[in-house]
C-alpha positions in Angstrom: -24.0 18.4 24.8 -21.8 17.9 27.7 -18.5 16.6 27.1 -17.2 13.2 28.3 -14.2 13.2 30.5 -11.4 10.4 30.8 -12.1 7.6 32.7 -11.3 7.6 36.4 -9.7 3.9 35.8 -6.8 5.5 33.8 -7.6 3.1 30.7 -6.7 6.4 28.4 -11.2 5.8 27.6 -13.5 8.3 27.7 -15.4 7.5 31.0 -18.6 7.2 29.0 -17.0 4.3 26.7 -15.4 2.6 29.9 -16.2 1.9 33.1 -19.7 3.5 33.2 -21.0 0.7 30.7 -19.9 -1.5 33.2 -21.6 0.5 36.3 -24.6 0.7 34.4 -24.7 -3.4 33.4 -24.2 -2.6 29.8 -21.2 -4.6 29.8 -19.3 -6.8 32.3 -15.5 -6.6 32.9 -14.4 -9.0 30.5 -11.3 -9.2 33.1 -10.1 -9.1 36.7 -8.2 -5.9 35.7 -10.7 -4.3 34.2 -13.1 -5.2 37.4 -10.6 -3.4 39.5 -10.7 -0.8 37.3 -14.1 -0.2 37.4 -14.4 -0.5 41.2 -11.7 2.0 41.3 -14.3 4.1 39.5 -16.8 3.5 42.0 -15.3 4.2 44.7 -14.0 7.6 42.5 -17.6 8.8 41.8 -19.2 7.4 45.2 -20.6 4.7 44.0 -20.9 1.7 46.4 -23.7 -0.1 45.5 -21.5 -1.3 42.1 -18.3 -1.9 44.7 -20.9 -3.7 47.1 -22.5 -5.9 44.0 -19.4 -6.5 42.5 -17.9 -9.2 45.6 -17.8 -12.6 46.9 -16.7 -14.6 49.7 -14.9 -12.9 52.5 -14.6 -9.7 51.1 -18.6 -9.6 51.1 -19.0 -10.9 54.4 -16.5 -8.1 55.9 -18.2 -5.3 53.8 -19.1 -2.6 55.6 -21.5 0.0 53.7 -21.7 2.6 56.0 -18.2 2.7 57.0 -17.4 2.9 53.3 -19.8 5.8 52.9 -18.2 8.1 55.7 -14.4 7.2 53.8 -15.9 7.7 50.3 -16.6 11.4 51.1 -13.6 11.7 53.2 -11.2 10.9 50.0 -10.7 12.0 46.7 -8.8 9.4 44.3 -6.4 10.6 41.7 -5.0 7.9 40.3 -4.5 4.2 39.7 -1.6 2.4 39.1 -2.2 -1.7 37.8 0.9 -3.7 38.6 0.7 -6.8 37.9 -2.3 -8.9 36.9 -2.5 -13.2 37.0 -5.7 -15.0 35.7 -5.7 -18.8 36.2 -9.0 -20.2 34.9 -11.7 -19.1 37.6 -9.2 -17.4 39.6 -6.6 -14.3 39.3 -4.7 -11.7 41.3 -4.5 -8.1 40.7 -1.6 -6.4 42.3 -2.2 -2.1 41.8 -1.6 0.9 43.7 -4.2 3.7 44.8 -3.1 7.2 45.5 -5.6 9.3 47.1 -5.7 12.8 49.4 -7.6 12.8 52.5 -7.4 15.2 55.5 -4.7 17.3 53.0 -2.2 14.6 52.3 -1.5 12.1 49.9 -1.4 8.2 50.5 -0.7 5.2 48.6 -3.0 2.1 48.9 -0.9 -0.4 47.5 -2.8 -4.0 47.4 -2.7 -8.0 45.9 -6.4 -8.6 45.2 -8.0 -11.9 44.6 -10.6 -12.4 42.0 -13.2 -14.9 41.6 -15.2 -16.0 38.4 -18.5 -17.0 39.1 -21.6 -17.5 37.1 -20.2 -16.1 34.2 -18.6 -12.8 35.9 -15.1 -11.7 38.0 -15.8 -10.4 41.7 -13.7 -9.3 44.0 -13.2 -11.7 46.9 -10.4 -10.7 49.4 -7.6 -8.6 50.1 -4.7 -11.3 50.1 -2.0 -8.5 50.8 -1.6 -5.1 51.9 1.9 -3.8 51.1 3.3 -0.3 52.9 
């Protein structure tokens, strides 16, 4: 038997007891943070079809699968950092940093998410702010 690894979401879980119950609809994230947790994931183990089901609004309207795909196996993510998180009733923020290696060097997506509950479920909905 093969064994489990950390999760990619930095939760200090085993991958198996985290975010793949989540990519595998055993579960839903109970929160926005652990939503962008587990897209995090997804985006960590390629897969886009979880990041691509798992928004609303604007963000859904902008997303662009194939351009994803060519940056997915472009990147190699090593570790998330959550900095603040804000839930107001069917909304919320997530504010968290991404650090990531592509073309050899490191880079730091730093972001302030919005989050939408909706028919029982938190989805991603827009990038409000991208912070250098």
């Amino acid at each position: 038997m093969a064994k489990s690894k950390l999760c990619y979401c930095g939760s200090g879980k085993l991958f198996d007891d985290c975010c793949l119950q989540i990519h595998q609809g055993l579960r839903v994230a109970a929160t926005p943070e652990e939503l962008m947790r587990s897209r995090y994931t997804a985006y960590a183990i390629n897969n886009l079809s979880y990041i691509e089901n798992t928004m609303c609004g604007i963000a859904l309207e902008e997303y662009n699968k194939y351009s994803s795909t060519n940056n997915v196996e472009h990147v190699k993510w090593l570790k998330l950092e959550i900095i603040t998180s804000n839930v107001e009733e069917s909304t919320a923020i997530v504010e968290f940093k991404a650090f990531y290696r592509a073309n050899k060097r490191k880079y730091c997506l730093h972001e302030v998410s919005e989050f939408q509950f909706i028919n029982g479920k938190w989805l991603y909905s827009a990038a409000r702010e991208f912070i250098e």
